[in-house]
Every structure is written in structure tokens, then in C-alpha cells.
C-alpha positions, 0 to 999 in steps of 0.5 A: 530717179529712185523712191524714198523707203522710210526705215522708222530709225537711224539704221537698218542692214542691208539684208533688211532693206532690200526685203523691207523695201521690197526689192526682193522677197525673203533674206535667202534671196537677198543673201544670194543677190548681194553675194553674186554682186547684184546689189550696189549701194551709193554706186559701188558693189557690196557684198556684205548683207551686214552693211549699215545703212543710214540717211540719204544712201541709195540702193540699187537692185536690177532696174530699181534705186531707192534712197534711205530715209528715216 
């Protein structure tokens, strides 16, 4: 089950996401998460905070998926 997180565009990176939808609280953290290896996007572990999100991608934090939308 994973929510759907409005980005109000085409794209959005994935240091930005995950604050934007609240996964974490500040882009130091974010950084330090998706460097450790605890962020997967659509199933697979990515470490680059650079990494362009689009429509229908899902992100997965700790116990939390959430969907791309724009």
C-alpha cells in the first residue's frame, strides 16, 4: 500500500522528495539515508540523491512507499 505525493511538476530529485513528502526532515538527513543504502526507489537501492523522479515511481523509506505523482 503506498500514498500518492503531488510534486506540481514533471520531476522532482530524490533528496527532495523524500523531505517534500515527509519521509525525513532536512536534506542532511536525506543525504545520510540514501548514502547508507536506506532508501529504495521502484524496489531497488539507490544511493544517488541526484536521481530524477518521475510519474508512477515509488519510494520506500523505513516502513513507508509512497507513489510519484504529478
Amino acid at each position: 500500500m503506498s500514498d500518492d505525493v503531488s510534486i506540481g511538476g514533471e520531476s522532482i530529485r530524490l533528496g527532495q522528495f523524500l523531505k517534500f513528502a515527509g519521509l525525513l526532515d532536512s536534506g542532511g538527513d536525506a543525504k545520510e539515508a540514501i548514502i547508507d543504502g536506506y532508501v529504495r526507489v521502484n524496489g531497488e537501492v539507490e544511493r544517488r540523491r541526484g536521481r530524477q523522479l518521475v510519474d508512477g515511481d515509488l519510494v520506500s523509506y523505513e516502513d513507508r512507499t509512497v507513489r510519484v505523482r504529478p
